[in-house]
C-alpha positions in Angstrom: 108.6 93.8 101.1 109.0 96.1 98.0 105.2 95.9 97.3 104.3 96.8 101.0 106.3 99.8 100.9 104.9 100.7 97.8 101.0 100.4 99.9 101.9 102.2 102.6 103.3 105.0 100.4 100.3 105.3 98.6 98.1 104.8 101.8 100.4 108.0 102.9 99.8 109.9 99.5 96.5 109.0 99.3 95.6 110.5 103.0 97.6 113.5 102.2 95.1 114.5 99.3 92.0 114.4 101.6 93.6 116.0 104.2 94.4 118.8 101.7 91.4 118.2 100.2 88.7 118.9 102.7 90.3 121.8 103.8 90.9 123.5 100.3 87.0 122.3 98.8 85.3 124.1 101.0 84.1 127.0 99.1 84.4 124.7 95.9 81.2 122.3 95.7 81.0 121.5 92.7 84.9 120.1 92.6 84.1 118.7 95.8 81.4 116.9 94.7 82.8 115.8 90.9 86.0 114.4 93.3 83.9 112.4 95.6 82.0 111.0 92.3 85.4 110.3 90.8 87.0 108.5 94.1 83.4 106.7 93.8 84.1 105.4 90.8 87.9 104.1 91.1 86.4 102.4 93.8 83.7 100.6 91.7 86.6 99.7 89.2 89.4 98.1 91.2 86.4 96.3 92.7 85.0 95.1 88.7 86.8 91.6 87.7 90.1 92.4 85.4 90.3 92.3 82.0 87.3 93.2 79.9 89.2 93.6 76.9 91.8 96.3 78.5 88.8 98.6 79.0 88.4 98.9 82.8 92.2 99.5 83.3 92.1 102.2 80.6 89.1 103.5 82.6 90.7 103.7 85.9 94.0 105.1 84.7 91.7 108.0 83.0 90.1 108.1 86.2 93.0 108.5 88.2 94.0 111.3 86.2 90.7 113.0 86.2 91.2 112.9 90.3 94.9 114.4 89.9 93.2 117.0 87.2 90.3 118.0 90.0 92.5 118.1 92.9 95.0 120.7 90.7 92.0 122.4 90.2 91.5 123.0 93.4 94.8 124.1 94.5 95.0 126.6 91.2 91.8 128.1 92.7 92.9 128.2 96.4 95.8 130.2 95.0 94.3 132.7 92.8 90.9 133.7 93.8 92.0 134.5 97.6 
């Protein structure tokens, strides 16, 4: 039950940043562009088989931050060029 809750919340979380997203990329391309290349590659590595000498998980916990780096990038943008 504990590890459904923890999907849903990250289902919710997970929505909430493309929602913001979207809206807040528009007149960012090139942020918009790295963070679709970014989700693209999570994607790739939660579907690559586990282990590989701790390598893939270091990779995707890098890329996870490199999606929460872009996404504050964003929002630092949104905030002080308008």
């Amino acid at each position: 039950m504990k590890r459904l809750f923890v999907l849903v919340l990250a289902i919710a979380l997970a929505a909430f940043y493309a929602g913001t997203l979207t809206v807040s990329a528009e007149n960012q391309p090139h942020m918009r562009a790295a963070m679709e290349h970014l989700q693209a590659a999570k994607a790739e590595l939660e579907k690559a088989e586990a282990d590989k000498g701790g390598h893939r998980e270091a990779a995707l916990k890098a890329t996870n931050e490199a999606i929460g780096h872009v996404h504050e990038g964003i929002e630092f943008a949104n905030k002080h060029h308008h």
